[in-house]
N, CA, C and O atoms as a MOPAC input file, in Angstrom:
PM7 MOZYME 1SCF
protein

 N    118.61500 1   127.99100 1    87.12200 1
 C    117.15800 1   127.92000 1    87.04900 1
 C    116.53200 1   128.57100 1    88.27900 1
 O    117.05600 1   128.65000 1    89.39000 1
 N    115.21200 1   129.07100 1    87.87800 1
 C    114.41900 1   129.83200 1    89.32000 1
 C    113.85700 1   128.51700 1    90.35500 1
 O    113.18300 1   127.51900 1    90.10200 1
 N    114.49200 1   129.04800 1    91.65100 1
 C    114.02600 1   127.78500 1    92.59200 1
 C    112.69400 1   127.67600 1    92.62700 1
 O    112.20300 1   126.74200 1    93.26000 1
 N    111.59300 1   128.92000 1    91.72800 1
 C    110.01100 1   128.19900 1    92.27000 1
 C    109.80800 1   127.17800 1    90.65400 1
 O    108.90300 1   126.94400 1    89.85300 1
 N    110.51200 1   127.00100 1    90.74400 1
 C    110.41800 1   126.27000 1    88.80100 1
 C    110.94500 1   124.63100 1    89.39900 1
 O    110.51100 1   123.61600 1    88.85500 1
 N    111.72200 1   124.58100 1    90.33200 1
 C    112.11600 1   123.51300 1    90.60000 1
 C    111.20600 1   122.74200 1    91.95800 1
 O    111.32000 1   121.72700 1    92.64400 1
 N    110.42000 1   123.71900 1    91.86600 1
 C    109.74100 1   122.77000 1    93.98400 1
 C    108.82000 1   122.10500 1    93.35900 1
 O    108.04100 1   122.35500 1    92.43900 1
 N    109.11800 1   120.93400 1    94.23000 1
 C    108.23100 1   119.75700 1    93.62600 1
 C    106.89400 1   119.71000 1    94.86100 1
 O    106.17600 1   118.77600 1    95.21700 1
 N    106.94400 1   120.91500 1    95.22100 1
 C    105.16400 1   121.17200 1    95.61000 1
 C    104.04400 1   121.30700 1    94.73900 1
 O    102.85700 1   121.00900 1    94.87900 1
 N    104.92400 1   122.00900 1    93.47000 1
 C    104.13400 1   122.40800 1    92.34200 1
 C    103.47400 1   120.97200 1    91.79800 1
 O    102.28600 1   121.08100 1    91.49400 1
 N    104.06800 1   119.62100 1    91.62500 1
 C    103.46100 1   118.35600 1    91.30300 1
 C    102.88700 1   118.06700 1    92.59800 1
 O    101.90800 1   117.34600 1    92.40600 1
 N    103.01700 1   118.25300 1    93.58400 1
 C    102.39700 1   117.16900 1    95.08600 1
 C    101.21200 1   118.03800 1    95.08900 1
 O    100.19900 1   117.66400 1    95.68000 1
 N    101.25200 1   119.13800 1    94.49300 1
 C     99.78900 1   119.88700 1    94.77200 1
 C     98.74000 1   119.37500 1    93.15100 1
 O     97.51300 1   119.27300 1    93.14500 1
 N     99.49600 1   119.17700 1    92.15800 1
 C     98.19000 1   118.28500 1    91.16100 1
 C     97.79000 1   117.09400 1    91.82300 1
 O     96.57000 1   116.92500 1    91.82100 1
 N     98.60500 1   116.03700 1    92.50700 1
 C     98.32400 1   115.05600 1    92.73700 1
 C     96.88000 1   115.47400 1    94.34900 1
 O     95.79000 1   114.97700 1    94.63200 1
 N     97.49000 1   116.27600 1    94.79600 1
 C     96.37300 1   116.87100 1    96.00300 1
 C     94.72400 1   117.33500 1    95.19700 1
 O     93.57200 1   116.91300 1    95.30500 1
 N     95.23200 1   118.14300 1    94.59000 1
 C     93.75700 1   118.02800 1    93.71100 1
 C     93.53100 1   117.02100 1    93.06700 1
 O     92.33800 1   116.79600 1    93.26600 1
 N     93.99600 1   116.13200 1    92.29700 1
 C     93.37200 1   115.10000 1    91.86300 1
 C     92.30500 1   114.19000 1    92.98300 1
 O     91.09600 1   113.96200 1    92.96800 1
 N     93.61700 1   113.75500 1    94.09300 1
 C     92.37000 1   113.08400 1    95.13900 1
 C     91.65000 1   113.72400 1    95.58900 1
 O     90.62200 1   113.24600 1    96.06800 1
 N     91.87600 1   114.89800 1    95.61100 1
 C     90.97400 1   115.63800 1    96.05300 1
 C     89.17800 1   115.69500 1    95.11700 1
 O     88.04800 1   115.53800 1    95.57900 1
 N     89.46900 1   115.87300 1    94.24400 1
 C     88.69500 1   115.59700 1    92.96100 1
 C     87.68100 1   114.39200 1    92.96800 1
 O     86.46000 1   114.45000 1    92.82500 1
 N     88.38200 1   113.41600 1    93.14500 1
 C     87.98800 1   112.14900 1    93.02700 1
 C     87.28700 1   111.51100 1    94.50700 1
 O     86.25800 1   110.83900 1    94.44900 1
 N     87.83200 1   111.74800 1    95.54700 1
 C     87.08000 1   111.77500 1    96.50600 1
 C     86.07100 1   112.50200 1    96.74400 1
 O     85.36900 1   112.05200 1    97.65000 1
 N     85.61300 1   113.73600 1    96.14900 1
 C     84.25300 1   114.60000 1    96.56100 1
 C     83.49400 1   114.01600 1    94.57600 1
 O     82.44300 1   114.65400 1    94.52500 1
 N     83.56400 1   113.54400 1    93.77600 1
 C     82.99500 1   112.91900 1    93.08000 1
 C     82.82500 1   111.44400 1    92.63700 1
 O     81.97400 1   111.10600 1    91.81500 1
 N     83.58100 1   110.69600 1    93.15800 1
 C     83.32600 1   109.18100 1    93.45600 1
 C     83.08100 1   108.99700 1    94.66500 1
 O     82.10000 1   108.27200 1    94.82900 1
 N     83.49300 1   109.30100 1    95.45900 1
 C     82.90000 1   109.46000 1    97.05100 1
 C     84.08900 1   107.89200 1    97.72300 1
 O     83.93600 1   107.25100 1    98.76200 1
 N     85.22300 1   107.71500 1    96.59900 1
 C     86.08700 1   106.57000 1    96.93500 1
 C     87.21900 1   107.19500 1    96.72800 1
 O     87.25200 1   108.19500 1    96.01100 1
 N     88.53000 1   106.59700 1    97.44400 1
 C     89.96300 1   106.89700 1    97.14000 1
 C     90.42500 1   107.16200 1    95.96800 1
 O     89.48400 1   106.73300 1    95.30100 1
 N     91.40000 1   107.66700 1    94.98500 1
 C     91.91100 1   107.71900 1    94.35100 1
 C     93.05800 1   106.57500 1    93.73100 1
 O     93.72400 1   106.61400 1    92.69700 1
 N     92.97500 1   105.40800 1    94.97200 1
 C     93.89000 1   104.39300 1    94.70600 1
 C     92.85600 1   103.46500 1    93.87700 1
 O     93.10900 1   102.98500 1    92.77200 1
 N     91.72200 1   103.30500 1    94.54900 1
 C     90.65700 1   103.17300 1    94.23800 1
 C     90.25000 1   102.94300 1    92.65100 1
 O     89.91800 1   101.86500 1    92.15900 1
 N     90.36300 1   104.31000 1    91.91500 1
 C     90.14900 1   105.00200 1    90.95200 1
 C     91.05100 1   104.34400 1    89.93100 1
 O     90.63100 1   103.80700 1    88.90600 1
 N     92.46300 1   104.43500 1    90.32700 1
 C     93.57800 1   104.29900 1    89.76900 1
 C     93.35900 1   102.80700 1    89.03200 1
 O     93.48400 1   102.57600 1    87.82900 1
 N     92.97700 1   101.81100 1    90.14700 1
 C     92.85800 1   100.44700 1    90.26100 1
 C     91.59600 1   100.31400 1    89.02600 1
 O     91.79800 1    99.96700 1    87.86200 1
 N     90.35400 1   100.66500 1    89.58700 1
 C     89.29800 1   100.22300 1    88.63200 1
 C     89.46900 1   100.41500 1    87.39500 1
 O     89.17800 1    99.58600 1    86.53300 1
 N     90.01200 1   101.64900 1    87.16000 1
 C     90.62100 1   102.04500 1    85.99600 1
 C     91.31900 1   100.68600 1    84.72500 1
 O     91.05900 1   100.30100 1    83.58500 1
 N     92.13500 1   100.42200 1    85.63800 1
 C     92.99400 1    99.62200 1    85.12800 1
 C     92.29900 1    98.48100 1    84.66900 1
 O     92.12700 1    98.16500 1    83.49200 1
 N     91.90500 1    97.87400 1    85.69400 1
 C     90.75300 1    96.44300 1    85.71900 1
 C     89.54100 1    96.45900 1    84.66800 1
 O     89.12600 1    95.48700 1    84.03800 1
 N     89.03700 1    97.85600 1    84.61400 1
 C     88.01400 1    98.14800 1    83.29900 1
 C     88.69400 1    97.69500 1    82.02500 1
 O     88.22600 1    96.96200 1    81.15300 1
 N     90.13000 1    98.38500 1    82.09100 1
 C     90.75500 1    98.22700 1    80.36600 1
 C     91.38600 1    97.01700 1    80.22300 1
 O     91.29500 1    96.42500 1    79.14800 1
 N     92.04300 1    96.53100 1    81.18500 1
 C     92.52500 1    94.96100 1    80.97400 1
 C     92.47200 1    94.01300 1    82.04600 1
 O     92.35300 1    94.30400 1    83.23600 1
 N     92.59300 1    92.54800 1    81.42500 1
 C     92.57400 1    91.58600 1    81.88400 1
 C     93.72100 1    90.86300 1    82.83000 1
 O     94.60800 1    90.08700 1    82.47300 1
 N     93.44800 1    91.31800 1    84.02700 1
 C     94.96700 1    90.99600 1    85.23300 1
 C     94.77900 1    89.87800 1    85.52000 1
 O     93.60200 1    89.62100 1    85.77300 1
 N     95.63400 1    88.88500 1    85.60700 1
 C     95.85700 1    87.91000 1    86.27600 1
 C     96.41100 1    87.55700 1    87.92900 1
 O     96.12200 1    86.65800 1    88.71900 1
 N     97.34000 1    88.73600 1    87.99900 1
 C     97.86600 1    88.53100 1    89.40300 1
 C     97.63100 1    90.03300 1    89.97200 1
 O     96.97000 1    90.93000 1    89.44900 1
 N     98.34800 1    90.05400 1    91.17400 1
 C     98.58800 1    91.63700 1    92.30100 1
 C     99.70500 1    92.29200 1    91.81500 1
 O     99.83700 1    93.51600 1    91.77200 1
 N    100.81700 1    91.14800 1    91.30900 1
 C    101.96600 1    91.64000 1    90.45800 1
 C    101.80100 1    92.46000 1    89.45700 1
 O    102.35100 1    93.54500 1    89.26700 1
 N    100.77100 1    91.72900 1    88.60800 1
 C    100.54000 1    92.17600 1    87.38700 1
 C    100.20300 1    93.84800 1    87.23600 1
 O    100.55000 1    94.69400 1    86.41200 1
 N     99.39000 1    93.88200 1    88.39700 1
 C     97.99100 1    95.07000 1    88.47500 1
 C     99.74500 1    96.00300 1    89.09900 1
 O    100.42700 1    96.72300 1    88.36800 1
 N     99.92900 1    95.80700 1    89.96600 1
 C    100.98500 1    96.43400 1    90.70700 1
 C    102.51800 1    97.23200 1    89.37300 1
 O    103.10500 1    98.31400 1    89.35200 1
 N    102.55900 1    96.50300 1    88.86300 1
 C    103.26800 1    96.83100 1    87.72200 1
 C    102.77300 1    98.11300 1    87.02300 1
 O    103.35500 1    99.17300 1    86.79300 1
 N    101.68500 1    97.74900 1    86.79000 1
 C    100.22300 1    98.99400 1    85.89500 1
 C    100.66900 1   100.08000 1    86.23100 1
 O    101.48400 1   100.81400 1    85.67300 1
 N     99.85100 1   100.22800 1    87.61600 1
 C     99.94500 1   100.86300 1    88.33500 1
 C    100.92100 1   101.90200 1    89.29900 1
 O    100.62800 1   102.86800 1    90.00200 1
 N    102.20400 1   101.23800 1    88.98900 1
 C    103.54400 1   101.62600 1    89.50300 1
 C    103.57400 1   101.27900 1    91.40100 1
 O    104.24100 1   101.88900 1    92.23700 1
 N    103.10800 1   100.71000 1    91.51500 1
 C    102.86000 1   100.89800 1    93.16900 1
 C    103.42700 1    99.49800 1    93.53300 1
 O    103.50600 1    98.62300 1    92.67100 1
 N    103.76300 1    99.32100 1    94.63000 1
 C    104.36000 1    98.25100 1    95.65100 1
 C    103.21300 1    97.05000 1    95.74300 1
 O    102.00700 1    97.29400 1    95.76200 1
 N    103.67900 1    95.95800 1    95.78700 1
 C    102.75900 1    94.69600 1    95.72200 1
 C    101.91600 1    94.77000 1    97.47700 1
 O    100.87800 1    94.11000 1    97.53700 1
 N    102.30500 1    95.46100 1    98.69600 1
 C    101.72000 1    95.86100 1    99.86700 1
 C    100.74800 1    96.61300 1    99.97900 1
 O     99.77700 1    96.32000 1   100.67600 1
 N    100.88100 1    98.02800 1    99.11300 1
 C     99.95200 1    98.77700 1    98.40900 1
 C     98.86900 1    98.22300 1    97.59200 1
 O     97.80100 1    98.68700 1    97.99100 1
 N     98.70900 1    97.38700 1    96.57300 1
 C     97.86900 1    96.46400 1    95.82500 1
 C     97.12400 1    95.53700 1    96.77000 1
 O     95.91000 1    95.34400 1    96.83100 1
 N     98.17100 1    94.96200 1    97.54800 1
 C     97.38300 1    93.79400 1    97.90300 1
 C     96.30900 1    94.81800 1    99.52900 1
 O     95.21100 1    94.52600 1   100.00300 1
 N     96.85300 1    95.47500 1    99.74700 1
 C     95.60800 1    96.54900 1   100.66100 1
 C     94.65100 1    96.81500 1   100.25600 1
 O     93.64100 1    96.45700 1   100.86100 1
 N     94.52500 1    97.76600 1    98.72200 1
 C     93.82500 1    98.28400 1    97.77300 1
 C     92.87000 1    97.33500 1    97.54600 1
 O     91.66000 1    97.46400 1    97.72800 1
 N     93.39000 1    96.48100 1    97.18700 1
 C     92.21400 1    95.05900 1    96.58600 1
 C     91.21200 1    94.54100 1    98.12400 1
 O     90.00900 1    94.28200 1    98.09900 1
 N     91.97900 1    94.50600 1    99.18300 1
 C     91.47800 1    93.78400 1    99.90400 1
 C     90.36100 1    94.55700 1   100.32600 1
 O     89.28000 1    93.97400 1   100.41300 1
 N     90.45100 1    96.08200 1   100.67600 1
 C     89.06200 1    96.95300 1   100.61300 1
 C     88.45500 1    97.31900 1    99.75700 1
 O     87.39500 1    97.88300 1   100.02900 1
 N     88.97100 1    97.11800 1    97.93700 1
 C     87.72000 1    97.07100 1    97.46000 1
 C     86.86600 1    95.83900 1    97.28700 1
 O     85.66100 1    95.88800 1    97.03900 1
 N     87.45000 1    94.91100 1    97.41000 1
 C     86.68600 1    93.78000 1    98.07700 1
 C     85.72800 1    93.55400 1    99.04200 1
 O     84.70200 1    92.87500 1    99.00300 1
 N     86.22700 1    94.23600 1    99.92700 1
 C     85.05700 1    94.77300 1   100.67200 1
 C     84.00700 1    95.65000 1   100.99700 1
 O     83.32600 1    95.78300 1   102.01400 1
 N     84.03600 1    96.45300 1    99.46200 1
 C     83.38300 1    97.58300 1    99.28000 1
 C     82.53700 1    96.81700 1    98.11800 1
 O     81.52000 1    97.32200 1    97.64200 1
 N     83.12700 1    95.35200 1    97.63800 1
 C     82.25800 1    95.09800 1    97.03400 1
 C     82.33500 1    95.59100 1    95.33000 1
 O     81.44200 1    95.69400 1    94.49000 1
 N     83.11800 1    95.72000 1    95.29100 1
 C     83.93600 1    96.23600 1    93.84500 1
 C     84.91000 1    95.61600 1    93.00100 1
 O     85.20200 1    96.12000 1    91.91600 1
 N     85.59000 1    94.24600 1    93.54200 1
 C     86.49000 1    93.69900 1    92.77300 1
 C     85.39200 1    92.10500 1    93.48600 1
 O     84.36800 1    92.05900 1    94.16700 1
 N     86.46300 1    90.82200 1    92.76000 1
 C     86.59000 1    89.67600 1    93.17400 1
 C     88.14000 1    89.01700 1    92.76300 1
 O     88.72800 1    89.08800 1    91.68400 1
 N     88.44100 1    88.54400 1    93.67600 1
 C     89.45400 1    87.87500 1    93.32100 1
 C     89.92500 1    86.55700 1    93.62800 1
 O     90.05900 1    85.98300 1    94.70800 1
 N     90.18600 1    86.13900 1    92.24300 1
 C     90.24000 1    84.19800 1    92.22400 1
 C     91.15800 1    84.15200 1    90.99100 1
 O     91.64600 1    85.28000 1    91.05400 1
 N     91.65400 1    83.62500 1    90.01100 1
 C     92.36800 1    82.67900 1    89.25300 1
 C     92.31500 1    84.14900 1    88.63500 1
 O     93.49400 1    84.19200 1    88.28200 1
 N     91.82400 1    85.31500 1    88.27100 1
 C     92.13000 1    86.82000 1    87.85600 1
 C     91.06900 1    87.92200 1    88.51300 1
 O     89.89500 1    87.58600 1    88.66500 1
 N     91.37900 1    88.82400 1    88.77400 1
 C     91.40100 1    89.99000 1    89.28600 1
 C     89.92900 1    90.35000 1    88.21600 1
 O     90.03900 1    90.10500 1    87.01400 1
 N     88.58700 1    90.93900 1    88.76800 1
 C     87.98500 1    91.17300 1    87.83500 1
 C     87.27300 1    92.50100 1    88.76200 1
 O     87.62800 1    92.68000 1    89.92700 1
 N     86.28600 1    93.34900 1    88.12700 1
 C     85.32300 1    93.89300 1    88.77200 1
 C     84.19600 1    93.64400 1    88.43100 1
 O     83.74200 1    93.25900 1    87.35300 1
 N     83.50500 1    93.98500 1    89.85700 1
 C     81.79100 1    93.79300 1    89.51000 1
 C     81.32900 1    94.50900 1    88.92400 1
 O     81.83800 1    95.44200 1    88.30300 1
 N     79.68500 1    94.02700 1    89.06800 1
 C     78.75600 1    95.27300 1    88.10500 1
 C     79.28600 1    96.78400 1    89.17300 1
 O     79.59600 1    97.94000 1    88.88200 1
 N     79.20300 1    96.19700 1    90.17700 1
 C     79.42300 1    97.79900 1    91.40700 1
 C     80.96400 1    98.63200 1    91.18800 1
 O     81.22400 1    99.83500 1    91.20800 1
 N     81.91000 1    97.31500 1    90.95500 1
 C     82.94100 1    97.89600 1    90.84800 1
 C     82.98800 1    98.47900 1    89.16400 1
 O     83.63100 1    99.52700 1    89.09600 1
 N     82.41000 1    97.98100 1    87.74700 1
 C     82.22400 1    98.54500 1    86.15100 1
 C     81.73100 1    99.94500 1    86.31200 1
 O     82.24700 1   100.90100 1    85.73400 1
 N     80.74200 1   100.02400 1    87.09700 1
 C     79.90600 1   101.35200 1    87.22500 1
 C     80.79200 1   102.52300 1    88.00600 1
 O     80.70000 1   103.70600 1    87.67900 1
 N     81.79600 1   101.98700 1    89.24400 1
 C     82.50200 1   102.71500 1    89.66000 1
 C     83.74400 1   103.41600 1    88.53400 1
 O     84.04900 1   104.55600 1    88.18400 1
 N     84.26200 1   101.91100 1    88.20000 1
 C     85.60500 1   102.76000 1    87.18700 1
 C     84.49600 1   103.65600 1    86.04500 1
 O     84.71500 1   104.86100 1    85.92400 1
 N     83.83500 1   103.30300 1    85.58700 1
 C     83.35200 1   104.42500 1    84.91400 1
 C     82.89800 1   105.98600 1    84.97500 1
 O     82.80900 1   106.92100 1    84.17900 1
 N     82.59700 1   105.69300 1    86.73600 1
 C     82.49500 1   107.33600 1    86.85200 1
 C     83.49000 1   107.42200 1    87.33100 1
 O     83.47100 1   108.44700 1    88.01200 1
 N     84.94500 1   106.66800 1    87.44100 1
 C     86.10300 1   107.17900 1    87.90600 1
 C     86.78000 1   107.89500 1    86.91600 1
 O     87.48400 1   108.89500 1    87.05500 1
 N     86.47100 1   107.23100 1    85.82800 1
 C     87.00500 1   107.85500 1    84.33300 1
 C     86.95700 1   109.27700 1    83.80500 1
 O     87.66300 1   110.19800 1    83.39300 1
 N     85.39800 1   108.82200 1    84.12200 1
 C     84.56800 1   110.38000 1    83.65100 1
 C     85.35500 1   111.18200 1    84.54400 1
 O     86.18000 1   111.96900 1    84.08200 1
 N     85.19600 1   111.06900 1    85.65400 1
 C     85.80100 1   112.32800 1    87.02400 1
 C     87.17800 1   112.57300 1    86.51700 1
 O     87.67400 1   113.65800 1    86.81800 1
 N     87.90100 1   111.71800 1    85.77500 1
 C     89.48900 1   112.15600 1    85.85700 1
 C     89.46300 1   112.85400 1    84.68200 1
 O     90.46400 1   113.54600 1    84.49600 1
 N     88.48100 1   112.88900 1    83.69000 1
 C     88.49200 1   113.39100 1    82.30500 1
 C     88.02600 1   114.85700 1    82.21800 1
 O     88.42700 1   115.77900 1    81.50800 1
 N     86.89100 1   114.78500 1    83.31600 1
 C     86.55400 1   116.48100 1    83.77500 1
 C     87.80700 1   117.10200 1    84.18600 1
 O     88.27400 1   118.04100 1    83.54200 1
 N     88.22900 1   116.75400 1    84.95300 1
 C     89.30100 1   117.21000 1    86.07300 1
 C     90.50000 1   117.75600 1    84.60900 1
 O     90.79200 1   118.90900 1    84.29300 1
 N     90.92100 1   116.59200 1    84.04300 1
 C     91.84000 1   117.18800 1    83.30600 1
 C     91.84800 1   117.88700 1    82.09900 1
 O     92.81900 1   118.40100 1    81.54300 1
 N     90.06300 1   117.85000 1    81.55300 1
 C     89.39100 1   118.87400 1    81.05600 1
 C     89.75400 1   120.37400 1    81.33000 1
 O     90.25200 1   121.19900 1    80.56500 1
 N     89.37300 1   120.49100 1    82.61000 1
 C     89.51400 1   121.59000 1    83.46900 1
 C     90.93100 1   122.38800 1    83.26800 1
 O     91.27700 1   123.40000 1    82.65800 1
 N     91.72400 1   121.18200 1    84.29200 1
 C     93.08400 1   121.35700 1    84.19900 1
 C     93.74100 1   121.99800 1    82.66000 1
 O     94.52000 1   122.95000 1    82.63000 1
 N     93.40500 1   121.49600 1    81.82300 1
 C     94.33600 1   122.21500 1    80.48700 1
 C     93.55300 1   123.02500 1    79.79600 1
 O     93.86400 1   123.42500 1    78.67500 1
 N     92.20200 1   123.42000 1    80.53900 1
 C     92.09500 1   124.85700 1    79.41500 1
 C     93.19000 1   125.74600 1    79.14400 1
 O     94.21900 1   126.04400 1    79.74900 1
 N     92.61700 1   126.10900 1    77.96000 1
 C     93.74800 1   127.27100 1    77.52200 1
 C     95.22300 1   126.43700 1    77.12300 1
 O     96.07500 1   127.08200 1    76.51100 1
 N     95.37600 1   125.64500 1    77.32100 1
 C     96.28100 1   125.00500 1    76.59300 1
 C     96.31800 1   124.45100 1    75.02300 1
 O     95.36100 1   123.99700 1    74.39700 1
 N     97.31500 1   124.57100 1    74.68700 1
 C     97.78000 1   124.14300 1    73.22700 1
 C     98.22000 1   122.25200 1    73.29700 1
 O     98.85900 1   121.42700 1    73.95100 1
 N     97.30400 1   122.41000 1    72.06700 1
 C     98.11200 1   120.76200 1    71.55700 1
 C     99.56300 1   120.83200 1    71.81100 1
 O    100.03900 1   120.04100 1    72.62600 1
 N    100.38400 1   121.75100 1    71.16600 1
 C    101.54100 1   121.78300 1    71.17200 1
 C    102.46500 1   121.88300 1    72.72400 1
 O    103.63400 1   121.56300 1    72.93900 1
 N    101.43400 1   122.45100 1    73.64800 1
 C    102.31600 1   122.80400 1    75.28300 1
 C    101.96900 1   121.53400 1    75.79600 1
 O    102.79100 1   121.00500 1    76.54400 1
 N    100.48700 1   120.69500 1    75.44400 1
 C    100.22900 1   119.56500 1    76.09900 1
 C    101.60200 1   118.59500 1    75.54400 1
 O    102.39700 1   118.13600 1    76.36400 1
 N    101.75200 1   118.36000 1    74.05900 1
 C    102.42200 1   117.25400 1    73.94000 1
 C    104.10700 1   117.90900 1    74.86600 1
 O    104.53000 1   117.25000 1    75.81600 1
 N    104.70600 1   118.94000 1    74.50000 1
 C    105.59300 1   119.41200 1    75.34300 1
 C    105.58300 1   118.69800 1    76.71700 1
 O    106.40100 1   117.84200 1    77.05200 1
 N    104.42500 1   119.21200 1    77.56500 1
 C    104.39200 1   118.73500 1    79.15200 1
 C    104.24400 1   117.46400 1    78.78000 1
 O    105.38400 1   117.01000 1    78.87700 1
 N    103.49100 1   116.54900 1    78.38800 1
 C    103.75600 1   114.98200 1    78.10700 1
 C    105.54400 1   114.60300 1    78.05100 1
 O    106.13500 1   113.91400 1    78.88300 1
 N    106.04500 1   115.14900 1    77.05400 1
 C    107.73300 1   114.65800 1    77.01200 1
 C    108.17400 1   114.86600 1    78.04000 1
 O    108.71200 1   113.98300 1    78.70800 1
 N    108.07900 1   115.85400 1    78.35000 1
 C    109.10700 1   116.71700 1    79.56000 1
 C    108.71100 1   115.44500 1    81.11300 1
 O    109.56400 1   115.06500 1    81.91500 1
 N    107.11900 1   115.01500 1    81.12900 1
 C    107.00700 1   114.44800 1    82.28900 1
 C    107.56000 1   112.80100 1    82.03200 1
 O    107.76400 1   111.96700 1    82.91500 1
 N    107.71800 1   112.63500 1    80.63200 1
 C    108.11700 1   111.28300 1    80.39100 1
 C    109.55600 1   111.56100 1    80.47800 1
 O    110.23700 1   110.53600 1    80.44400 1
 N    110.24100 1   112.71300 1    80.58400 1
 C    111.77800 1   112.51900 1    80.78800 1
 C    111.62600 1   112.37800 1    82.24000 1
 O    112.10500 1   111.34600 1    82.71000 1
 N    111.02200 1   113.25000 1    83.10700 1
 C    111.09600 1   113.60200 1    84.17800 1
 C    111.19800 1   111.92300 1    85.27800 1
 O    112.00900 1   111.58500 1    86.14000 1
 N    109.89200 1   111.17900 1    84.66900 1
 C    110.10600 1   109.74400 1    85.03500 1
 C    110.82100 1   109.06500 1    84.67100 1
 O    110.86000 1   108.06700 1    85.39000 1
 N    111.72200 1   109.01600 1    83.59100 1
 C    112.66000 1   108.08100 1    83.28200 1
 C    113.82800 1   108.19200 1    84.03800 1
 O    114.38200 1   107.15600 1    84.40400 1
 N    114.39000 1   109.51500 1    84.39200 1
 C    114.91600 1   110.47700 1    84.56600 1
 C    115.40900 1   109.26600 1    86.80300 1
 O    116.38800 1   108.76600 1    87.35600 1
 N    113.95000 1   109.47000 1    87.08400 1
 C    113.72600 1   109.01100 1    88.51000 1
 C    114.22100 1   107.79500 1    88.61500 1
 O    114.95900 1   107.42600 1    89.52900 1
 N    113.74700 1   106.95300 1    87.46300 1
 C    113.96700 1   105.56500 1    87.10400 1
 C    114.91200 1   105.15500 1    87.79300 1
 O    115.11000 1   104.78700 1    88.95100 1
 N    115.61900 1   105.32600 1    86.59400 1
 C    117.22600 1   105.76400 1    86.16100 1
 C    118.28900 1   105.74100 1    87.53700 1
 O    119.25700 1   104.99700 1    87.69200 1
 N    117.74800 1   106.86400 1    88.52400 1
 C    118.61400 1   107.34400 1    89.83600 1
 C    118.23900 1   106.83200 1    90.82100 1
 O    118.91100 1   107.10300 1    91.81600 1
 N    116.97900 1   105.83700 1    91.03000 1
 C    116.43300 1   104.72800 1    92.00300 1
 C    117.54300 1   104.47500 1    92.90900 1
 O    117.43100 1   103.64100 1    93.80700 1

């Protein structure tokens, strides 16, 4: 295989534009984003729970929460919820990730999208797997 097919700069640089993205149009982190996200579509009970979602370390979560807490965007007691400040945020967090990947796949085919979908669901299982 060609070594520029294999550098995994080529993914660390979507993930660079994404926050990148999301920080000059939410004007908040991307962990941020990730989080409200989640909290908009379901009902968490724990840091575990959300942390699972999310794929991230229960140290990571429990940081995340504790400044949007203080940004005034979550509450947390007996479940994990967001405010009106934090509803309004995941929503333009949504929108921002939907432009972005709007953007991102012009010119693409149903058929190359579902392709790159498999290929990135092998690619993670793949990581799983060799942990």
């Amino acid at each position: 295989m060609q070594k520029e097919f294999l550098d995994i700069n080529r993914i660390l640089l979507i993930k660079k534009i994404y926050e990148k993205n999301m920080s000059e149009n939410s004007e908040l982190c991307s962990s941020f984003a990730v989080f409200a996200e989640i909290l908009l579509n379901n009902e968490i009970k724990s840091q575990q729970e959300l942390s699972a979602l999310a794929h991230c370390n229960k140290a990571h979560t429990s940081r995340t929460l504790l400044k949007m807490q203080l940004r005034g965007l979550v509450k947390v007691g007996k479940s994990i919820i967001l405010t009106e400040k934090g509803v309004e945020y995941a929503k333009n967090a949504v929108k921002c990730k939907e432009n972005l990947l709007e953007k991102m796949f012009e010119g693409v085919t149903d058929a190359e999208k579902q392709t790159f979908a498999k290929v990135l669901d092998k690619l993670i299982e793949n990581s799983k797997r060799n942990q």
